[in-house]
N, CA, C and O atoms as a GROMACS GRO file, in nm:
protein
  504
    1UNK      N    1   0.714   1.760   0.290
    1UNK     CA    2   0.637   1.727   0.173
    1UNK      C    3   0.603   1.855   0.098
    1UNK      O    4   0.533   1.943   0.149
    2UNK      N    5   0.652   1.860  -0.018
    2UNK     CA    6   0.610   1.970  -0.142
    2UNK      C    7   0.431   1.944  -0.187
    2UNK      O    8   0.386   1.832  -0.212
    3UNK      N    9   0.353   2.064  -0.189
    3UNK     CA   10   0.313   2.092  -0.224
    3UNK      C   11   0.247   2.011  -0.362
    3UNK      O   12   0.293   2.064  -0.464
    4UNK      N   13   0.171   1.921  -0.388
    4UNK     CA   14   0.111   1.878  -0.514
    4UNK      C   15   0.019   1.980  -0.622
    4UNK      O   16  -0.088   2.002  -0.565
    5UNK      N   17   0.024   2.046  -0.750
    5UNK     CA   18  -0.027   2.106  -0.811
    5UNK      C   19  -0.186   2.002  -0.830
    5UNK      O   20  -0.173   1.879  -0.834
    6UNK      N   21  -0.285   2.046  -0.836
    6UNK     CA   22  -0.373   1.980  -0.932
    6UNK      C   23  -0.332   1.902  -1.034
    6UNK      O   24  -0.237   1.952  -1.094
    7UNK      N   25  -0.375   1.776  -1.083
    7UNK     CA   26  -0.338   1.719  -1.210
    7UNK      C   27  -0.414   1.624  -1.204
    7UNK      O   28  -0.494   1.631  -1.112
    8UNK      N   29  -0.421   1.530  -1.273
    8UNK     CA   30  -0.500   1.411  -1.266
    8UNK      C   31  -0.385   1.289  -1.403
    8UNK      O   32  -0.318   1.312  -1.504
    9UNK      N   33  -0.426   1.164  -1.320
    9UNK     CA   34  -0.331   1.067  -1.378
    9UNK      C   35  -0.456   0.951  -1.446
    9UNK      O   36  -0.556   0.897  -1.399
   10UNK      N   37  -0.380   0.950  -1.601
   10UNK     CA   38  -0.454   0.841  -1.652
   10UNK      C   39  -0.349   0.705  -1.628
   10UNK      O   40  -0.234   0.701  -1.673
   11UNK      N   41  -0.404   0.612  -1.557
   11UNK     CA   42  -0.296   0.470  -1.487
   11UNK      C   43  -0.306   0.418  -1.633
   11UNK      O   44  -0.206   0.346  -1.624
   12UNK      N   45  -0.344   0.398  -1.750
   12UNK     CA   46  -0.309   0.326  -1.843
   12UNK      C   47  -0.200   0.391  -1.897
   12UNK      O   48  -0.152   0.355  -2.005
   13UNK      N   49  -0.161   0.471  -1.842
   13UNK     CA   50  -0.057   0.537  -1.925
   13UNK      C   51   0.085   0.498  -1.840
   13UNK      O   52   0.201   0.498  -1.882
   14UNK      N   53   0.047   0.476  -1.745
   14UNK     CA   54   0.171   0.514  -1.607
   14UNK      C   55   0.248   0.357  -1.640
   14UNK      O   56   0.173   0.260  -1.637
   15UNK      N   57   0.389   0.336  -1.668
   15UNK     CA   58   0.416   0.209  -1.710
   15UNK      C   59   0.460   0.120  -1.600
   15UNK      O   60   0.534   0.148  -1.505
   16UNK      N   61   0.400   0.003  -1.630
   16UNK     CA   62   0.396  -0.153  -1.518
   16UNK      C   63   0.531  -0.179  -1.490
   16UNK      O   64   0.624  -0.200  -1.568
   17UNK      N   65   0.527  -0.174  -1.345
   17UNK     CA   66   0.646  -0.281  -1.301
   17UNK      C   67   0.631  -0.416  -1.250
   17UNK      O   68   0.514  -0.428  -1.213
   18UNK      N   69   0.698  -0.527  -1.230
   18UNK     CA   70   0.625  -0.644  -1.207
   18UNK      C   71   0.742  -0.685  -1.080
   18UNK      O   72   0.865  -0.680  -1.078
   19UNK      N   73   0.648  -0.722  -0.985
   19UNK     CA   74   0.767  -0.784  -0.857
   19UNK      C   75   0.677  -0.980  -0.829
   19UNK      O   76   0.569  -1.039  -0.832
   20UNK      N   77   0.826  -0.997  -0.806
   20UNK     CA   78   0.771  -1.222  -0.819
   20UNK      C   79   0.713  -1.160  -0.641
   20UNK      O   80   0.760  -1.072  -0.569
   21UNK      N   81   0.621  -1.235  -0.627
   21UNK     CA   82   0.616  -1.260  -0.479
   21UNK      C   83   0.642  -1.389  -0.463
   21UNK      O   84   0.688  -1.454  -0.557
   22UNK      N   85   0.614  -1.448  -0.334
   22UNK     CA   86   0.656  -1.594  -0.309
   22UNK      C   87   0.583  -1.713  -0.412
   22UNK      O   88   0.638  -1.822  -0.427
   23UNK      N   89   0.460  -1.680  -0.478
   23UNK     CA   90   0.366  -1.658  -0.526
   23UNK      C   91   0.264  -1.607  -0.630
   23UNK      O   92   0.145  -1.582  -0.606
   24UNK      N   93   0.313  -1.598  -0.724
   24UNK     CA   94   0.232  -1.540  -0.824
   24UNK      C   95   0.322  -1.381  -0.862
   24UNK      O   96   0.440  -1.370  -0.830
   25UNK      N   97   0.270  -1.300  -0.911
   25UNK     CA   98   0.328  -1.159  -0.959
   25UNK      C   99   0.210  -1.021  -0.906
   25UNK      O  100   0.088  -1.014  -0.916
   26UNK      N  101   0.298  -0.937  -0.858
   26UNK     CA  102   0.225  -0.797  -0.859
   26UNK      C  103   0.263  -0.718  -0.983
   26UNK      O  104   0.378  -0.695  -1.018
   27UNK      N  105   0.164  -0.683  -1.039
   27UNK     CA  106   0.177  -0.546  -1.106
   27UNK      C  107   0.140  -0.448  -1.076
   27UNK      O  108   0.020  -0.424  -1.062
   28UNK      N  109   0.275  -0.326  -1.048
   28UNK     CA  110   0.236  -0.226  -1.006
   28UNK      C  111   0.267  -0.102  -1.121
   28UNK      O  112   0.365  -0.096  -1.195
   29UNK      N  113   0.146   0.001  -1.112
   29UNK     CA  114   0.137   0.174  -1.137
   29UNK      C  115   0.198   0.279  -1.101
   29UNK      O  116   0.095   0.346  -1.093
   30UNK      N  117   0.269   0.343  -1.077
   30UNK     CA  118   0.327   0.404  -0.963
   30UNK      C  119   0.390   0.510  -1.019
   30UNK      O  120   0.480   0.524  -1.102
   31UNK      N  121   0.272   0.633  -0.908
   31UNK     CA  122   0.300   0.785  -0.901
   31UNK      C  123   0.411   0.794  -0.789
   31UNK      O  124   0.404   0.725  -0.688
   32UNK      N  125   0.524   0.894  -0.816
   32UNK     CA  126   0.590   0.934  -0.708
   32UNK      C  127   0.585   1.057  -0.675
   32UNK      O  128   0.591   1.142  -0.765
   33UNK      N  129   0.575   1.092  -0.550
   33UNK     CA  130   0.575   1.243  -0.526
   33UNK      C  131   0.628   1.264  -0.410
   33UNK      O  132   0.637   1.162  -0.342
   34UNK      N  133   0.686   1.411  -0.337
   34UNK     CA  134   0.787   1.443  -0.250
   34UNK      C  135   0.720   1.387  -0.137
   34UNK      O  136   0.629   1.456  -0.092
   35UNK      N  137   0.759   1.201  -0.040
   35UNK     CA  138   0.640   1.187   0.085
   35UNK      C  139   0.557   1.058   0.033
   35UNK      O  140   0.527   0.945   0.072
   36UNK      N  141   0.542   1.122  -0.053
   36UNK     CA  142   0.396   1.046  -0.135
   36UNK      C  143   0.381   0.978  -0.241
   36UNK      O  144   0.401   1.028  -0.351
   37UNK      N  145   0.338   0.833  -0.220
   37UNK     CA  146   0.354   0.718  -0.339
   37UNK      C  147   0.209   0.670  -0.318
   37UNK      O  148   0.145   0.649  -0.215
   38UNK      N  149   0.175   0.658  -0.462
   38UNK     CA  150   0.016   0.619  -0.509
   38UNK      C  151   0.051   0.524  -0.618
   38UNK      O  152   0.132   0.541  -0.709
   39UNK      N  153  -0.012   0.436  -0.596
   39UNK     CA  154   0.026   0.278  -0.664
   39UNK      C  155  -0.167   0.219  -0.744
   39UNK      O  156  -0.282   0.252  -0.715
   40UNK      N  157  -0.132   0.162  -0.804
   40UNK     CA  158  -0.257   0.089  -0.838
   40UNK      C  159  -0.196  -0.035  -0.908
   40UNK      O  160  -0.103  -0.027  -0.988
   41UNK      N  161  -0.251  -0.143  -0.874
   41UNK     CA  162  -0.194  -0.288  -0.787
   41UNK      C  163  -0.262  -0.390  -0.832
   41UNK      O  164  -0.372  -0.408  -0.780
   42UNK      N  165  -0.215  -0.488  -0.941
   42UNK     CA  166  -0.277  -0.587  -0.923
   42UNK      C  167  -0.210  -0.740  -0.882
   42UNK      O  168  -0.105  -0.777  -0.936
   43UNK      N  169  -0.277  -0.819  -0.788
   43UNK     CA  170  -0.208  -0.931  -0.796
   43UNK      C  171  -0.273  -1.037  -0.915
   43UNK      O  172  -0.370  -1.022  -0.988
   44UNK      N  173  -0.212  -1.110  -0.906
   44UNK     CA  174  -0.227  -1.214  -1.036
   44UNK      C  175  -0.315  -1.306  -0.899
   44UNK      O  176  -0.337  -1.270  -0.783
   45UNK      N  177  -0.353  -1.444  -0.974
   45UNK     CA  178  -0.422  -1.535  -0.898
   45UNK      C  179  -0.352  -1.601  -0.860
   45UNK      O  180  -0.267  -1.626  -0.946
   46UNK      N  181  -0.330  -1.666  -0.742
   46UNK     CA  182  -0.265  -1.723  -0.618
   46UNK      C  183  -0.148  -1.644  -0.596
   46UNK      O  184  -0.035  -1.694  -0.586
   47UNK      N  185  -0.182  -1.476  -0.585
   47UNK     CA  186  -0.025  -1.414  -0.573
   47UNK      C  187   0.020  -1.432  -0.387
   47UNK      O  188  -0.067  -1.449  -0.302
   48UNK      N  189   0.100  -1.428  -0.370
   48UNK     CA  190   0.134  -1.444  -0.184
   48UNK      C  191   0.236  -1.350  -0.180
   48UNK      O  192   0.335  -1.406  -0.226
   49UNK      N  193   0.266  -1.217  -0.143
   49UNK     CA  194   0.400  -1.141  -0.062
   49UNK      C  195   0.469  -1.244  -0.059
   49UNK      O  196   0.412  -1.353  -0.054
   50UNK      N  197   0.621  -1.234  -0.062
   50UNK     CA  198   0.720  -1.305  -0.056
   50UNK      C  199   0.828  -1.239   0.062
   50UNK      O  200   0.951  -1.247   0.058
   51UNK      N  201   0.721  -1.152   0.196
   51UNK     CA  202   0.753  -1.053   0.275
   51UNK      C  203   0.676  -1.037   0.336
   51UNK      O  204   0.558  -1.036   0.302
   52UNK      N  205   0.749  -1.007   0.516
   52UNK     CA  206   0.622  -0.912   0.564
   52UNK      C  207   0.657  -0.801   0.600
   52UNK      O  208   0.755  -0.758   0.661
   53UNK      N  209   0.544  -0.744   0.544
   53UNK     CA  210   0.589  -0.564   0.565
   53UNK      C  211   0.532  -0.514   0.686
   53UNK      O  212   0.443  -0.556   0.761
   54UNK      N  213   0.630  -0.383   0.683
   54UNK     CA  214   0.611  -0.308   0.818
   54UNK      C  215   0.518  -0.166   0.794
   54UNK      O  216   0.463  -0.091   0.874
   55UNK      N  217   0.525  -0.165   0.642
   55UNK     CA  218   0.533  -0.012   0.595
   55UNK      C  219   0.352   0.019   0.634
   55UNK      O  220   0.256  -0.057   0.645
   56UNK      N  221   0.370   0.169   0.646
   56UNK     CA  222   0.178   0.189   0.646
   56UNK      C  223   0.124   0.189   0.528
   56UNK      O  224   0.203   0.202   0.435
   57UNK      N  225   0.012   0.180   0.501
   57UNK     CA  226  -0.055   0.182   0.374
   57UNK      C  227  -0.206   0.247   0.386
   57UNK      O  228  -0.274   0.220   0.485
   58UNK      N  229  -0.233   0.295   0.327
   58UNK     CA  230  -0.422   0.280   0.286
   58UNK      C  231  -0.464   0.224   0.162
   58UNK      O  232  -0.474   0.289   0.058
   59UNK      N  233  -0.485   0.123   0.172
   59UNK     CA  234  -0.530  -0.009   0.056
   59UNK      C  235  -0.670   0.037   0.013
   59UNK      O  236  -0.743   0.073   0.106
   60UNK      N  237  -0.722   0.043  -0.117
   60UNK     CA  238  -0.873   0.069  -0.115
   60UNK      C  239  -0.916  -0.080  -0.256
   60UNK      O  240  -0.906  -0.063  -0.377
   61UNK      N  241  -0.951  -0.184  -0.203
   61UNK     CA  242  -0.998  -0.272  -0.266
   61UNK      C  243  -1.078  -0.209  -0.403
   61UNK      O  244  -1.184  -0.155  -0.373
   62UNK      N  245  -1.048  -0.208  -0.523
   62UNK     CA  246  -1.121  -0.184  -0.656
   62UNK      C  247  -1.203  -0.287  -0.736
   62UNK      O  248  -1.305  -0.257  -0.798
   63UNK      N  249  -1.140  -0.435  -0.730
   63UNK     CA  250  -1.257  -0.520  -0.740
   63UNK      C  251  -1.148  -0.653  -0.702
   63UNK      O  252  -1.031  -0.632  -0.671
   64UNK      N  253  -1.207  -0.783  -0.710
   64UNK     CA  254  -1.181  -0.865  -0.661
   64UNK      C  255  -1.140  -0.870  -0.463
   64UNK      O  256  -1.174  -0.779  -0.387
   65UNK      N  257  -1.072  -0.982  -0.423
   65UNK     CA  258  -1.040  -1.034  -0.292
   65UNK      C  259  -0.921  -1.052  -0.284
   65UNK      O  260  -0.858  -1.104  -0.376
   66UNK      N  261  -0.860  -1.008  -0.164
   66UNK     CA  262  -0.719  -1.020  -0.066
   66UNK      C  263  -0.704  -1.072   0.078
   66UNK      O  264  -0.785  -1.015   0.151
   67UNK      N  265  -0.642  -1.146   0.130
   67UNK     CA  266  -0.653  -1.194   0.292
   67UNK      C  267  -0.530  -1.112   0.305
   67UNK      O  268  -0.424  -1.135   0.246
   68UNK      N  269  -0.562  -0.980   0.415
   68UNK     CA  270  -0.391  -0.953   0.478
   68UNK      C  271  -0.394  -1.022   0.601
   68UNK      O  272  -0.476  -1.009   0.692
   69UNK      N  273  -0.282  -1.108   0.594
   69UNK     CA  274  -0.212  -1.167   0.740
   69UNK      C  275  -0.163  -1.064   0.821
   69UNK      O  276  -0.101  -0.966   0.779
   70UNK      N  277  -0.197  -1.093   0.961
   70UNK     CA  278  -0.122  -1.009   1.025
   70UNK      C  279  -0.005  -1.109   1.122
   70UNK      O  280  -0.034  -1.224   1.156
   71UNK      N  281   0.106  -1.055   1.153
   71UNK     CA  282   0.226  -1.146   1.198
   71UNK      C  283   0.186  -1.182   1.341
   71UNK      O  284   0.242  -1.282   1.385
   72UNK      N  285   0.097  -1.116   1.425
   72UNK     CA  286   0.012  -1.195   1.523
   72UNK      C  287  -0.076  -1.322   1.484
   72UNK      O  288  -0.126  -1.393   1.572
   73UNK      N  289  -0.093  -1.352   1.332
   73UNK     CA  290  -0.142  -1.467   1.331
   73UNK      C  291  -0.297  -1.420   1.283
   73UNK      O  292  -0.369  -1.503   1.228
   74UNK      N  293  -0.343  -1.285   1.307
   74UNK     CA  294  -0.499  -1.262   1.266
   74UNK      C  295  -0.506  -1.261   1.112
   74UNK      O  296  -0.399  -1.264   1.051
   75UNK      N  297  -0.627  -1.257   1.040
   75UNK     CA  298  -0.630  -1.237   0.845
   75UNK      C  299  -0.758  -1.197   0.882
   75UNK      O  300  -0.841  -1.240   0.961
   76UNK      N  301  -0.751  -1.087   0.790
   76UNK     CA  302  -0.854  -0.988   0.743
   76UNK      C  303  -0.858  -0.999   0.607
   76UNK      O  304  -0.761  -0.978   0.534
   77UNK      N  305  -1.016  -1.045   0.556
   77UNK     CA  306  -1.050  -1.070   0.390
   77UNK      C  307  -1.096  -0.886   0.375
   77UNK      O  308  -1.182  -0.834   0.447
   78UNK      N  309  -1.016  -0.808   0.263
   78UNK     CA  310  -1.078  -0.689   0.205
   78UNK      C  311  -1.121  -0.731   0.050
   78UNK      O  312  -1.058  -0.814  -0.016
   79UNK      N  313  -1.231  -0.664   0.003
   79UNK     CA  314  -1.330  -0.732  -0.103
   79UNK      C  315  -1.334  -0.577  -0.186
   79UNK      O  316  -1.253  -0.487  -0.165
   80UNK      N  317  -1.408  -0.573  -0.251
   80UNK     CA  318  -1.439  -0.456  -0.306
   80UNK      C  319  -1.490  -0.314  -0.266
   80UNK      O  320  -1.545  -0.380  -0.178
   81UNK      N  321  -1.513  -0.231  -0.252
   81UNK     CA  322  -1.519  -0.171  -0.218
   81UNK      C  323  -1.453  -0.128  -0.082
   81UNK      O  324  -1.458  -0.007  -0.056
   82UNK      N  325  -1.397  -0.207   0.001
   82UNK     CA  326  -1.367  -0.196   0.136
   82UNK      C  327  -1.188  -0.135   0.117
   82UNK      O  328  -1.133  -0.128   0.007
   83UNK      N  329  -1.124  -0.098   0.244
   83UNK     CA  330  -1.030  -0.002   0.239
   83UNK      C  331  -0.926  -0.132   0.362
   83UNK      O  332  -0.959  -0.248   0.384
   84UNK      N  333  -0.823  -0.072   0.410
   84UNK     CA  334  -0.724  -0.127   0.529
   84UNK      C  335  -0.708   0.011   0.527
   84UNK      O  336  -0.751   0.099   0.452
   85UNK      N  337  -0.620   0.008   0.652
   85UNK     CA  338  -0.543   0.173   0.685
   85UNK      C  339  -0.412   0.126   0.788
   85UNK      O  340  -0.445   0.010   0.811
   86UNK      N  341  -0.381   0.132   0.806
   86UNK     CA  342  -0.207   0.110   0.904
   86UNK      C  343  -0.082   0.198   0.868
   86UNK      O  344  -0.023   0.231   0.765
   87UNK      N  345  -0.070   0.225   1.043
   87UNK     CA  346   0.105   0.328   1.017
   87UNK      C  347   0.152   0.251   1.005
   87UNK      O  348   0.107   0.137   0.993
   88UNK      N  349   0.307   0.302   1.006
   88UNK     CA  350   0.424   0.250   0.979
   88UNK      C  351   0.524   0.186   1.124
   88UNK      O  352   0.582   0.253   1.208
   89UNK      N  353   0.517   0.053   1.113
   89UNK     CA  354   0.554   0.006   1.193
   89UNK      C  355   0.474  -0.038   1.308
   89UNK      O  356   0.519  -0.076   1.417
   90UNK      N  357   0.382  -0.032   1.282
   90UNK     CA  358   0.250  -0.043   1.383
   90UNK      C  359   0.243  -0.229   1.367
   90UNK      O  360   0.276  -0.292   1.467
   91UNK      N  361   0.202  -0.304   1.245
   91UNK     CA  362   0.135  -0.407   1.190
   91UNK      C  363   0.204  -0.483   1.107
   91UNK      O  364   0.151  -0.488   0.996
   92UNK      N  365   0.285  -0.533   1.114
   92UNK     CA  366   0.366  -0.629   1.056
   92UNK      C  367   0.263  -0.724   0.965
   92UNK      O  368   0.185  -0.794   1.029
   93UNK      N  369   0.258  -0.732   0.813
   93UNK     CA  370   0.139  -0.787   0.704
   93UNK      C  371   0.179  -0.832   0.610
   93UNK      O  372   0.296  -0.800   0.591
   94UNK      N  373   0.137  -0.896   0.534
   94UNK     CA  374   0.154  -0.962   0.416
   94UNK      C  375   0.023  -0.999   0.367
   94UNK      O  376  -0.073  -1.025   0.440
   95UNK      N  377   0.026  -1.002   0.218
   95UNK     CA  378  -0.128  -1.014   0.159
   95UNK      C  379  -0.106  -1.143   0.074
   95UNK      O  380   0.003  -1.196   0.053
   96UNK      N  381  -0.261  -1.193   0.019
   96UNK     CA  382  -0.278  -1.341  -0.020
   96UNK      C  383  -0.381  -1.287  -0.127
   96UNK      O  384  -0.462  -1.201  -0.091
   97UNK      N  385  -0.382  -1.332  -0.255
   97UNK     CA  386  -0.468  -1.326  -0.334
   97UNK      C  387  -0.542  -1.454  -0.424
   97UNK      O  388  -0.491  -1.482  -0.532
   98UNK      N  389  -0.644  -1.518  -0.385
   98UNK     CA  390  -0.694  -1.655  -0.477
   98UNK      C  391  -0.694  -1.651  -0.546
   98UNK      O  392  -0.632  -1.735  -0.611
   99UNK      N  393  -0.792  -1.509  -0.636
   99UNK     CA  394  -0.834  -1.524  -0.753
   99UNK      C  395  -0.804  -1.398  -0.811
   99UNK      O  396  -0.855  -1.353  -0.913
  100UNK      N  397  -0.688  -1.327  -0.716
  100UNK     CA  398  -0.667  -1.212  -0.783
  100UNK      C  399  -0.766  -1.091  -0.751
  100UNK      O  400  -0.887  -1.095  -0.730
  101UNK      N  401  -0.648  -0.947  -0.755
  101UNK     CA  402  -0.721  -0.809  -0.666
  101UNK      C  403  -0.667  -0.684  -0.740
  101UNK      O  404  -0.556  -0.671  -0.792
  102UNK      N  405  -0.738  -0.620  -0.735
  102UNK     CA  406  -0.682  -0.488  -0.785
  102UNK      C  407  -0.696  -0.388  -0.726
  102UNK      O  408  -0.812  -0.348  -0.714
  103UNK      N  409  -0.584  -0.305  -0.663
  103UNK     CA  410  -0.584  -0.245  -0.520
  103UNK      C  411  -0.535  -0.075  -0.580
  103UNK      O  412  -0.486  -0.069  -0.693
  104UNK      N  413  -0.547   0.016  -0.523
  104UNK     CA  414  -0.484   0.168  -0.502
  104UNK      C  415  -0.450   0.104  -0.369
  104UNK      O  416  -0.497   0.017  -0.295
  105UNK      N  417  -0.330   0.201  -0.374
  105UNK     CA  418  -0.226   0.176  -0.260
  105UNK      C  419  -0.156   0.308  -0.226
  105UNK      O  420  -0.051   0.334  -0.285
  106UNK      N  421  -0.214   0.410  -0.119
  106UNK     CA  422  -0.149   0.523  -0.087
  106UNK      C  423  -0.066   0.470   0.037
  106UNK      O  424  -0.107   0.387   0.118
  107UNK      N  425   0.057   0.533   0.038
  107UNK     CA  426   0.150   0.508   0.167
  107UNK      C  427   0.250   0.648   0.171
  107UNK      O  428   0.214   0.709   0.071
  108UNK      N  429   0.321   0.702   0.216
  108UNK     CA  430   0.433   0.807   0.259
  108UNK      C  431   0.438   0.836   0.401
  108UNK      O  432   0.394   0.770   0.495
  109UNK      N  433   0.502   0.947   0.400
  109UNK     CA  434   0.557   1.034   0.531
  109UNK      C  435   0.430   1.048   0.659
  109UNK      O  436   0.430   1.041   0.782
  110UNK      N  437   0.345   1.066   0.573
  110UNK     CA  438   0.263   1.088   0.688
  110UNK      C  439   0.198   0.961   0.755
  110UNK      O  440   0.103   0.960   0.834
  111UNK      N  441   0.253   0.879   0.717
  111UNK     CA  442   0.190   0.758   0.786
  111UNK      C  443   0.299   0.674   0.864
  111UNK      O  444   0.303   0.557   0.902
  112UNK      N  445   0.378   0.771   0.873
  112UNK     CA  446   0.497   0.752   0.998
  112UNK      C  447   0.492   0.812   1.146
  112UNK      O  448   0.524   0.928   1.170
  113UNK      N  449   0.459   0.742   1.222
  113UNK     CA  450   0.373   0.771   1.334
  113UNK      C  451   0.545   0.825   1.426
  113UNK      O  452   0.517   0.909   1.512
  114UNK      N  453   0.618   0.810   1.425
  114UNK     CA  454   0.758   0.832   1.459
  114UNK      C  455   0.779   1.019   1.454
  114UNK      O  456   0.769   1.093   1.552
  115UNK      N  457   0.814   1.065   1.296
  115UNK     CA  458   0.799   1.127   1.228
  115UNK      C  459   0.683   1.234   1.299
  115UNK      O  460   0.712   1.337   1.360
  116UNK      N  461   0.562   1.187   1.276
  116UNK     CA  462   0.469   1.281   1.338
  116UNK      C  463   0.483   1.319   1.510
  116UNK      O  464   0.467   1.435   1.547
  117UNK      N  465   0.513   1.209   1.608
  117UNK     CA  466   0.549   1.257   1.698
  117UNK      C  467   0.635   1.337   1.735
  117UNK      O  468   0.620   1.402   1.838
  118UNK      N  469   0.773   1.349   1.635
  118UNK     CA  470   0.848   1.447   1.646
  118UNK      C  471   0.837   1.527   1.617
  118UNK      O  472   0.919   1.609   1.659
  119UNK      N  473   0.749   1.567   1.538
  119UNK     CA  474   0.681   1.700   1.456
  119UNK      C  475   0.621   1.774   1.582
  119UNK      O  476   0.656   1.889   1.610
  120UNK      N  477   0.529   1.702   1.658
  120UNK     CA  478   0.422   1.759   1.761
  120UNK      C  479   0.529   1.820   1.892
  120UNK      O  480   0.519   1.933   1.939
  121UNK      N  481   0.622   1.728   1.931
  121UNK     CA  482   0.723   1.740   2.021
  121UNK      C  483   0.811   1.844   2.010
  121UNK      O  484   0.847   1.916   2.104
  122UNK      N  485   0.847   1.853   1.894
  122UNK     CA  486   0.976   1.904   1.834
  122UNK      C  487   0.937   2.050   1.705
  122UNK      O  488   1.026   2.075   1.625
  123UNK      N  489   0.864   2.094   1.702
  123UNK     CA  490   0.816   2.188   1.573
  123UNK      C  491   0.877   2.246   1.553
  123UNK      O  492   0.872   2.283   1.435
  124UNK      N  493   0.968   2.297   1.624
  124UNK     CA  494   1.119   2.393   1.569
  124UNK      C  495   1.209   2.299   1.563
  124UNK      O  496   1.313   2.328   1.620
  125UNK      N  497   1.206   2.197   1.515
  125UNK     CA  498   1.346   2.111   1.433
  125UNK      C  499   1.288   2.083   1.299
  125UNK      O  500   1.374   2.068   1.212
  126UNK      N  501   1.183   2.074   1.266
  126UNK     CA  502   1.135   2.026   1.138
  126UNK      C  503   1.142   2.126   1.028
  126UNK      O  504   1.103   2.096   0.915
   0.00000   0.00000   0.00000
């Protein structure tokens, strides 16, 4: 992972992409950087993943409600202010939105628990 300069991002500027879920539509924001993807997220009302993901994330609820399923069958409601956190490959998830959510969504390299063990193991291959 390169090095990020200082900067700061105005998201009204950053242009929308839209993915169908099974369910309604996400609109996503999306910074890319070397590792590192920063998203700001909204689902529409009754949006549902049309997937379950493996990937890690740190979700930070901005306003409205989300249920993430977990593929064991558990759901966790995140609300406003509240966060998720999961590596990669750890938690198999998918999210549910009633009335609609608007999420930041950090995920990359470092939330590859794989990756980091080989780092710790291995420091002269990296």
């Amino acid at each position: 992972m390169q090095s990020i300069l200082f900067q700061t991002t105005d998201w009204a500027a950053v242009p929308v992409t839209e993915h169908r879920g099974e369910q309604g539509t996400a609109r996503w924001r999306t910074r890319q950087f070397d590792g590192l993807r920063i998203r700001l997220v909204e689902y529409s009302a009754g949006y549902k993943a049309d997937h379950w993901c493996k990937a890690g994330h740190i979700v930070y609820c901005i306003e409205g409600e989300m249920i993430s399923e977990l593929a064991d069958g558990r759901t966790f409601t995140l609300s406003s202010g509240m966060t998720y956190q999961v590596s990669d490959n750890v938690s198999m998830h998918r999210s549910y939105s009633e009335k609609g959510v608007k999420l930041l969504i950090i995920d990359g390299d470092f939330l590859n628990t794989k990756k980091e063990t080989e780092r710790i193991l291995n420091p002269w291959r990296i």
